[in-house]
C-alpha positions as semicolon CSV with decimal commas, in nm:
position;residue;x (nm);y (nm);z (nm)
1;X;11,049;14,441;9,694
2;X;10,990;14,400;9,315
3;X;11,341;14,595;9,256
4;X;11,518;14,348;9,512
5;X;11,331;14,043;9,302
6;X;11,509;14,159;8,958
7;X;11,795;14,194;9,122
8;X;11,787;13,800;9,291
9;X;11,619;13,657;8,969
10;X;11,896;13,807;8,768
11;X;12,149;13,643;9,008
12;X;11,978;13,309;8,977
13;X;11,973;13,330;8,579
14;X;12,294;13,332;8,596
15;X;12,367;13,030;8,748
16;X;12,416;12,693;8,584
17;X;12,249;12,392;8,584
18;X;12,486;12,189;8,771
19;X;12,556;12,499;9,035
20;X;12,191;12,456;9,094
21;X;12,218;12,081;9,132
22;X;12,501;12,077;9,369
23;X;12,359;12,371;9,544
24;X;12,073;12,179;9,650
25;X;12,298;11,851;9,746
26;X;12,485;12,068;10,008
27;X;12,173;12,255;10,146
28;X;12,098;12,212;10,521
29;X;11,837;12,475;10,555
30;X;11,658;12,492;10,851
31;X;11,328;12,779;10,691
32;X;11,109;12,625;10,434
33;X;11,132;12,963;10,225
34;X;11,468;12,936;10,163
35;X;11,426;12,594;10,066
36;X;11,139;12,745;9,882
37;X;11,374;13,017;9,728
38;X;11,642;12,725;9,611
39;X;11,380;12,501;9,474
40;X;11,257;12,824;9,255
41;X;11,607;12,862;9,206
42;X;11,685;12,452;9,061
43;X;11,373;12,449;8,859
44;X;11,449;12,780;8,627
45;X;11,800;12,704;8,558
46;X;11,663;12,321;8,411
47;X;11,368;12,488;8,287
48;X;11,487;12,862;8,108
49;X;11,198;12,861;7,881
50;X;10,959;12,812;8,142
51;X;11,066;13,026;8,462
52;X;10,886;13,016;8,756
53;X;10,841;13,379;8,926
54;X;11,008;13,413;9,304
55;X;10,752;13,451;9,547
56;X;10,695;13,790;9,590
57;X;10,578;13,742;9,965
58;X;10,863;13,629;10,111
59;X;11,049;13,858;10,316
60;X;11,368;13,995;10,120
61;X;11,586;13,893;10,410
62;X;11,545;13,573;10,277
63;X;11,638;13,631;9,914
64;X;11,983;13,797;10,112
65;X;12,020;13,507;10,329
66;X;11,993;13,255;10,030
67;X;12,201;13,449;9,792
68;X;12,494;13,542;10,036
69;X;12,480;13,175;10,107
70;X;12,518;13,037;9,744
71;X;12,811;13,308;9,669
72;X;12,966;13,131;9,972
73;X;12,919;12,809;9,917
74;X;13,026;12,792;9,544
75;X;13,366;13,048;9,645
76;X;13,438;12,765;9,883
77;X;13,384;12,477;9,626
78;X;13,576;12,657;9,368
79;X;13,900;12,535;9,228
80;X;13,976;12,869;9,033
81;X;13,918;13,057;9,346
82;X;14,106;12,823;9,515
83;X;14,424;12,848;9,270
84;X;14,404;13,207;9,298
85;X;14,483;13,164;9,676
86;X;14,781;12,899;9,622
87;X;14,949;13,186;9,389
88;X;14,897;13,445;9,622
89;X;15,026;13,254;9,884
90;X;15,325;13,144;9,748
91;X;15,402;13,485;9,622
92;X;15,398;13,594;9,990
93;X;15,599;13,300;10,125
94;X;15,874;13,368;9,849
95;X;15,903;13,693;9,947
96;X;15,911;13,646;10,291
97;X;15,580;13,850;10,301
98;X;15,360;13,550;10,501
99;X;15,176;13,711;10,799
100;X;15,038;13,466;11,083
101;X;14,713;13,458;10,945
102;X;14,819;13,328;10,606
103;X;15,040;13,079;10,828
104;X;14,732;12,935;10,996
105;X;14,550;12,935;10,662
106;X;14,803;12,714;10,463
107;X;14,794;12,468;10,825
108;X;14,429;12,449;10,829
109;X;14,445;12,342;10,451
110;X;14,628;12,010;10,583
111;X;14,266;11,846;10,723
112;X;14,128;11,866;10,400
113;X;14,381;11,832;10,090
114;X;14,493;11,533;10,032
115;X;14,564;11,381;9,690
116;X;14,212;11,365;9,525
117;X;14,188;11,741;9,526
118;X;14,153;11,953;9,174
119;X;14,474;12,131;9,271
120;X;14,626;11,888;9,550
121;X;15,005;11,909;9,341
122;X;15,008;12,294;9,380
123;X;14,964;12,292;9,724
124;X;15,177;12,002;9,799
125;X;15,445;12,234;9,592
126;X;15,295;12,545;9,813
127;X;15,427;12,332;10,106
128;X;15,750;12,262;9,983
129;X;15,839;12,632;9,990
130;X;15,699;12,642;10,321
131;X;15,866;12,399;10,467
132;X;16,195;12,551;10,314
133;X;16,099;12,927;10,510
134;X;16,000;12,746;10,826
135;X;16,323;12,539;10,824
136;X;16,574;12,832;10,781
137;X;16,399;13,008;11,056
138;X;16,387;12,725;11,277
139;X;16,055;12,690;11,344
140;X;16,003;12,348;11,431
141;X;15,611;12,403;11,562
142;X;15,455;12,444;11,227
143;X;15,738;12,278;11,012
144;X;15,694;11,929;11,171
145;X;15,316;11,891;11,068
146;X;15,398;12,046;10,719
147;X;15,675;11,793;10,677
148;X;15,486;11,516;10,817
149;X;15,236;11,561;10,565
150;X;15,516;11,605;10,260
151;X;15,634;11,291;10,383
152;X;15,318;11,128;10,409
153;X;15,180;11,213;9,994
154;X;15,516;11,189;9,872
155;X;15,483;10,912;9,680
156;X;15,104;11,027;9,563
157;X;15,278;11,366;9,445
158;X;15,531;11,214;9,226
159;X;15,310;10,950;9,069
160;X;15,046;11,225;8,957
161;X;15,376;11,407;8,831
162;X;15,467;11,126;8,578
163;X;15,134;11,098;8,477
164;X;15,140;11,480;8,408
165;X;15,464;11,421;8,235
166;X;15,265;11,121;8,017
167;X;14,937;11,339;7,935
168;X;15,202;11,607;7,805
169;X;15,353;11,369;7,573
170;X;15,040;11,211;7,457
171;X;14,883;11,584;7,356
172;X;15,210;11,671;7,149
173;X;15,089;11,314;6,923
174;X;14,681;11,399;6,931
175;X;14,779;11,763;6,839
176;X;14,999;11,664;6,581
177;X;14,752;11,435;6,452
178;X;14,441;11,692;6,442
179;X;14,658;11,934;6,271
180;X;14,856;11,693;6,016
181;X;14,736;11,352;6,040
182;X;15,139;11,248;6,062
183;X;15,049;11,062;6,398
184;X;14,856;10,773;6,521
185;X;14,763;10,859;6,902
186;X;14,499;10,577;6,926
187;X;14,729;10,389;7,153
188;X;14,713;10,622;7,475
189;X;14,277;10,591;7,503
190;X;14,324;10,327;7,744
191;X;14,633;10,505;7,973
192;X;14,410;10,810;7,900
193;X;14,061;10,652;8,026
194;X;14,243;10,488;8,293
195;X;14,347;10,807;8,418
196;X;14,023;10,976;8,422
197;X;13,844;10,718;8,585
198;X;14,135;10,674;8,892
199;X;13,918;10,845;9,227
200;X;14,283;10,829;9,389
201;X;14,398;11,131;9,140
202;X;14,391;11,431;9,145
203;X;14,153;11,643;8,971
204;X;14,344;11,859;8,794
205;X;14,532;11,546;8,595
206;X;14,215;11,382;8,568
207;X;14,053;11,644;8,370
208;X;14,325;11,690;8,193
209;X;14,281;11,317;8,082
210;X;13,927;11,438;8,009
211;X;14,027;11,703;7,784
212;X;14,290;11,475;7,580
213;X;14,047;11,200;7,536
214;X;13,831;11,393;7,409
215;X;14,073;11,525;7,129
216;X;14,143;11,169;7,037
217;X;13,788;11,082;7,020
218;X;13,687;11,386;6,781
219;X;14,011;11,283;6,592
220;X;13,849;10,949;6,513
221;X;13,466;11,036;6,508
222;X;13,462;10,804;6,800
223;X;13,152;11,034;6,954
224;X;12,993;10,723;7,162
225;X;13,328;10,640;7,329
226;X;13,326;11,028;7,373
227;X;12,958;11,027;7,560
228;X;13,064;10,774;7,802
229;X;13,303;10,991;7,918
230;X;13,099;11,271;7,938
231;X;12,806;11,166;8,129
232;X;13,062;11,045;8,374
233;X;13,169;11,424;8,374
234;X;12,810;11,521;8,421
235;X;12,795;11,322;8,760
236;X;13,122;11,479;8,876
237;X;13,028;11,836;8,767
238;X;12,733;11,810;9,075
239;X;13,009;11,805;9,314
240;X;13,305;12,002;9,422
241;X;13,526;11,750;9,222
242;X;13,600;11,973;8,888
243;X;13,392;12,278;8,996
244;X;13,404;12,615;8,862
245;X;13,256;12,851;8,627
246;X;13,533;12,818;8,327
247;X;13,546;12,442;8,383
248;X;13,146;12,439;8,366
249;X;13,145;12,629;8,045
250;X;13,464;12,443;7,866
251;X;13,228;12,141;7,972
252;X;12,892;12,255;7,784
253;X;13,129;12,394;7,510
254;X;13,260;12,012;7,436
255;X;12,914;11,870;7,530
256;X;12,755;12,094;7,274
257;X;13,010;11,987;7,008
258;X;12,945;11,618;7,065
259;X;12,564;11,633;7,049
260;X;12,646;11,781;6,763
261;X;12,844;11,538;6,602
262;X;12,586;11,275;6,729
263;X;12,312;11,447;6,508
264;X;12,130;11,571;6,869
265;X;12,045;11,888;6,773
266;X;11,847;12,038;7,047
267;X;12,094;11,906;7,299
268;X;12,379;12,065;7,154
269;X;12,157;12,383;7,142
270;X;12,088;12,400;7,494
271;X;12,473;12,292;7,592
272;X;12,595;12,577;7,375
273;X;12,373;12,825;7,522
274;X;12,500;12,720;7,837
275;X;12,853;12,759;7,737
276;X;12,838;13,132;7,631
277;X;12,656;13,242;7,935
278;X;12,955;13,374;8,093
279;X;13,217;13,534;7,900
280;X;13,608;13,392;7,942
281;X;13,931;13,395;7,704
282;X;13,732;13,078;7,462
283;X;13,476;13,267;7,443
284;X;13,501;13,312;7,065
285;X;13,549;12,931;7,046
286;X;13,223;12,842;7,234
287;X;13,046;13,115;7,018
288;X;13,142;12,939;6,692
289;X;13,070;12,617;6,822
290;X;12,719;12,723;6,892
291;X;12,683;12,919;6,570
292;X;12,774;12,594;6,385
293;X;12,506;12,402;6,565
294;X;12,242;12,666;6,459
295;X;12,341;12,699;6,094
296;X;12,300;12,319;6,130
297;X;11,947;12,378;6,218
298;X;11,834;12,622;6,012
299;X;11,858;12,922;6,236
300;X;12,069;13,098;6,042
301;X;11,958;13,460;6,151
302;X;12,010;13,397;6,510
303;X;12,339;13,285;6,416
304;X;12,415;13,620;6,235
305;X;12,314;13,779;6,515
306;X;12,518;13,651;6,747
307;X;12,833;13,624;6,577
308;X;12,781;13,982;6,456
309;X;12,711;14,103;6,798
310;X;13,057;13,948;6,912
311;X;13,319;14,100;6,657
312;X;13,436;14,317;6,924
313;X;13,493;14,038;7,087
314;X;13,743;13,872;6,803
315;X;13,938;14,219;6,806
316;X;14,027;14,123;7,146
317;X;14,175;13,777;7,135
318;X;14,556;13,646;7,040
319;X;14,413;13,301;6,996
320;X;14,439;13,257;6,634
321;X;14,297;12,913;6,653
322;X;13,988;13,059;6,814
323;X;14,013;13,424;6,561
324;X;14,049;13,111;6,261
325;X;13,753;12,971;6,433
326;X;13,551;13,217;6,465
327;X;13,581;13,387;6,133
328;X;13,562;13,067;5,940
329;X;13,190;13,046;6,120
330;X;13,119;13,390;6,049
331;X;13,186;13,322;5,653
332;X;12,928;13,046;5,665
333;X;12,681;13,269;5,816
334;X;12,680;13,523;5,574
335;X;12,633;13,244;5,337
336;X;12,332;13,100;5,528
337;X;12,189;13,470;5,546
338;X;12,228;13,500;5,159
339;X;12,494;13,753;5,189
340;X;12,722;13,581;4,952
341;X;12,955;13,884;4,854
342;X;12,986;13,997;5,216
343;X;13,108;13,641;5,286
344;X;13,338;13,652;4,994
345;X;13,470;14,021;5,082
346;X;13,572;13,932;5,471
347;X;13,670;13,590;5,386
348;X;13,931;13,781;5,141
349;X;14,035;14,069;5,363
350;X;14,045;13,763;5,625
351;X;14,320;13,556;5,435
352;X;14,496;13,916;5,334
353;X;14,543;13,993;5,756
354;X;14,592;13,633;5,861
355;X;14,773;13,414;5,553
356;X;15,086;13,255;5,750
357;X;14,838;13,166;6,074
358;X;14,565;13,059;5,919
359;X;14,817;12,774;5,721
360;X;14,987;12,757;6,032
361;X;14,694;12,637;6,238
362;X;14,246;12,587;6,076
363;X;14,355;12,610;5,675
364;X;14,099;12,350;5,610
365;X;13,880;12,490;5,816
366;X;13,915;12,850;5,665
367;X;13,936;12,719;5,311
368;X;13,613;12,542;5,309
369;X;13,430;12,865;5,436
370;X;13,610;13,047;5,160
371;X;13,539;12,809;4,880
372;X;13,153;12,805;4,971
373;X;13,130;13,136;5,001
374;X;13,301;13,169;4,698
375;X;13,073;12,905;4,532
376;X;12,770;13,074;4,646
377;X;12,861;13,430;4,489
378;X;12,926;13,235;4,136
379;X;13,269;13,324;4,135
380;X;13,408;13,038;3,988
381;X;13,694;13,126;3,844
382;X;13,840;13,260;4,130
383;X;13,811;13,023;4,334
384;X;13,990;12,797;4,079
385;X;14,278;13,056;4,087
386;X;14,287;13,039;4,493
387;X;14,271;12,654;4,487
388;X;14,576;12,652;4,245
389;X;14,767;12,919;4,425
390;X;14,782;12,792;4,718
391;X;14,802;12,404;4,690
392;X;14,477;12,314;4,842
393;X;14,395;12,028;4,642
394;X;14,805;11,870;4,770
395;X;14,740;11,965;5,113
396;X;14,380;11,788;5,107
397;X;14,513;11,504;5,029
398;X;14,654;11,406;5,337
399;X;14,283;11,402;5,472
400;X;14,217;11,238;5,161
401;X;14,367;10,921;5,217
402;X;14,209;10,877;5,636
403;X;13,837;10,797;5,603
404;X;13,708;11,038;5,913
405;X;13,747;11,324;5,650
406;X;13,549;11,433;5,335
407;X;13,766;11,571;5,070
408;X;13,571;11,888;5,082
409;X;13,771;12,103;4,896
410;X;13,842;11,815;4,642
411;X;13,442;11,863;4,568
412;X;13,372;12,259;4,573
413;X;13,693;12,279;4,306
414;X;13,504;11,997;4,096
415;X;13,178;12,190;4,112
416;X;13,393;12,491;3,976
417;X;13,511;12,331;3,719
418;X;13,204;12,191;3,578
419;X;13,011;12,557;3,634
420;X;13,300;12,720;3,450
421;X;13,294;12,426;3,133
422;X;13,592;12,281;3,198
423;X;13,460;11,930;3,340
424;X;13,193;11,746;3,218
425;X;12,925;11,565;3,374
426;X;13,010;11,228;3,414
427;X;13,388;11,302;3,522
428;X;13,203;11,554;3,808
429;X;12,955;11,259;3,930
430;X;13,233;10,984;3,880
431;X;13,430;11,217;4,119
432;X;13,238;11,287;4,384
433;X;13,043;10,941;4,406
434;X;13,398;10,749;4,405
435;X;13,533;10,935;4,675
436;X;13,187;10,945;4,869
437;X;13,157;10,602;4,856
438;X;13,356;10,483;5,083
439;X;13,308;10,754;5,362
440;X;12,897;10,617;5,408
441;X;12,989;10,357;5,656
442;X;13,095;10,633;5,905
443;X;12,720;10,729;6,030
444;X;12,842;11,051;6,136
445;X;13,038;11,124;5,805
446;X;12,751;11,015;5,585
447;X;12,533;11,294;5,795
448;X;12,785;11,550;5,722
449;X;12,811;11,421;5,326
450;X;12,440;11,499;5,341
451;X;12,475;11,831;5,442
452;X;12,757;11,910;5,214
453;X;12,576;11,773;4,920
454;X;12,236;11,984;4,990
455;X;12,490;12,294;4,987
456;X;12,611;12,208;4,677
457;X;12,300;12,138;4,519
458;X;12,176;12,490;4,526
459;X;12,476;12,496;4,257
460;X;12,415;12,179;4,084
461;X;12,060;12,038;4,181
462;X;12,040;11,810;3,870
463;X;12,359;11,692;3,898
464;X;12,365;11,624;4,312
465;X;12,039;11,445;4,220
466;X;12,227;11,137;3,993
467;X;12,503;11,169;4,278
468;X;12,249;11,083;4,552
469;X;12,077;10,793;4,334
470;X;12,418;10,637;4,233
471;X;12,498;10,645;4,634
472;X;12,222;10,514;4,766
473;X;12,226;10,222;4,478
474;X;12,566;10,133;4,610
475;X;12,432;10,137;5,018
């Protein structure tokens, strides 16, 4: 019994919050215990830090019945598993490999697809090649239904196409924009939110609204706009609307960042937690969003210890936006942990391996890492020598001139300067203050000048001190 109880309770840890929640919003149970068993279930995966042991009395049966019935219950729900069932289908009916089973399968499907569903376009595509095999053959029992029902979401089909076609177009401009500020996307929020909220969609296009809008909102620090749409999500996650594991944990992954942004700390904690519980190709990418939320709140040895436990896992990926990521994160940690000259020695053999992606793709990203690291290990001079090699201070200025963005880089060369006698004091404060200044309006920004400035005062504290009174005399 108490091996059979691991083995459950391990199951049930597992699970996520909103699994739970929508577990228990199906339930029809007719046995108190295994309402007993679920409740158990619903209160540790909102409560983690507090678990409540499984009854230890009730007969395992029941701990079979309950979990067979969840595995069930969220297979049937899930969209992934679902996809995975339109692509081996199709394969079959393209190579005229369909049995009669598979036949009856796809028919079935017509009571309860229509054009609401995550993946309604693939099927309705799904049919199309059906009807095409049927036809040919001349089998005019199971093409008329299938054709009936072609006919009948025709017009639903090719309006979520165009919208597909839109939401393509619109990522190419908030893409462009997050990687070189040469667009203005702010114009497609509305189409965007209009999208997401229409119950006649699809889900599929409407979380692909979802992800775009929230792109354009972390483009312009919009993070309230942003938690609109993502309590909305939170609602829909507790059905079978956008259900499945990867969605769940792309979903915490974002929510983390966004209590982030929005100064929540312990929210974005938890959501990040959440997030890396299963492991999937953005793995690395929840990770160092996580990581960043922790060196945020001082927990800078957990942080080490997770991102060192997962190098393995950065071997593995072709994602350079997520390797980028994930290293850039790892640099700060060694920072955080004291580790300085680590930082500065894998931030260097970093750049050597990964030069043309990392400018093709998280430059900033990588060069601030660098430059603090750098900065931290007194190694002034050299980080002077990278700054001027490469162009950073040119390139910066594109962020430079849009007020979401500190010119980071612009400040950690400064600092050099001045530690290496080449700027003096006033020109350093006149410097940083002037371009400061008008960044404070943005609450998030003038969080995240904080933060920059306490780094840089374990450099400069005398210095960051007059910066800080000058700034808060011109509030």
């Amino acid at each position: 019994m108490r091996l059979k109880l691991v083995t459950f309770s391990d199951f049930a840890n597992h699970l996520y919050p909103h699994e739970a929640d929508y577990l228990l919003s199906i339930q029809n149970f007719s046995k108190g215990v295994n309402m007993q068993i679920l409740n158990t279930l619903h209160s540790n995966s909102h409560n983690p830090n507090k678990p409540r042991e499984f009854d230890p009395e009730i007969d395992k049966r029941s701990y079979s019945y309950v979990k067979t019935w969840i595995v069930q219950a969220l297979d049937k729900a899930d969209v992934d598993k679902f996809y995975e069932w339109l692509a081996y289908t199709e394969k079959q009916v393209m190579i005229d490999a369909i049995t009669p089973d598979e036949e009856k399968e796809i028919l079935a499907y017509l009571k309860t697809i229509n054009p609401s569903k995550y993946f309604f376009l693939r099927y309705y595509e799904l049919l199309q090649y059906f009807r095409d095999y049927l036809l040919i053959r001349v089998r005019s029992k199971f093409y008329k239904p299938i054709n009936t029902y072609l006919q009948k979401y025709e017009s639903a089909y090719h309006r979520s196409m165009a919208i597909n076609i839109k939401l393509n177009q619109a990522a190419e401009e908030i893409i462009k924009q997050h990687e070189t500020l040469d667009a203005e996307p702010i114009h497609y929020s509305n189409f965007l939110q209009t999208t997401f909220d229409d119950v006649t969609l699809d889900g599929y296009t409407r979380y692909r609204a979802a992800v775009r809008l929230t792109f354009l909102y972390y483009n312009y620090r919009e993070f309230e706009n942003l938690r609109v749409v993502y309590d909305e999500l939170d609602k829909l996650f507790k059905t079978e609307v956008f259900y499945s594991k990867r969605l769940l944990a792309n979903y915490y992954s974002n929510r983390a960042m966004m209590h982030s942004k929005l100064n929540e700390l312990a929210l974005a904690e938890k959501y990040g937690y959440l997030s890396i519980r299963q492991k999937n190709s953005d793995f690395l990418f929840y990770l160092a969003n996580l990581c960043a939320v922790l060196l945020r709140s001082a927990q800078y040895s957990k942080a080490l210890k997770l991102m060192s436990s997962s190098i393995p896992e950065l071997k593995k990926t072709n994602s350079f936006y997520n390797k980028i990521g994930f290293a850039s994160f790892y640099i700060r940690t060694l920072v955080y942990n004291k580790m300085a000259k680590n930082a500065v020695s894998y931030a260097t053999t970093f750049l050597d391996a990964y030069k043309k992606e990392i400018f093709e793709t998280r430059w900033h990203l990588f060069f601030t890492a660098y430059s603090q690291a750098l900065l931290s290990a007194e190694k002034y001079s050299r980080m002077l020598a990278i700054t001027k090699r490469y162009n950073l201070l040119n390139l910066e200025k594109k962020y430079m001139d849009k007020s979401v963005y500190i010119p980071v880089l612009l400040w950690y060369n400064e600092v050099a300067l001045y530690m290496e006698g080449k700027l003096n004091k006033e020109k350093l404060v006149e410097t940083i203050t002037s371009s400061a200044q008008t960044l404070l309006q943005n609450q998030y920004i003038a969080g995240r000048i904080n933060e920059l400035l306490d780094n840089l005062s374990d450099s400069i504290p005398s210095e960051i001190a007059v910066i800080r009174n000058k700034l808060n005399q011109n509030k």
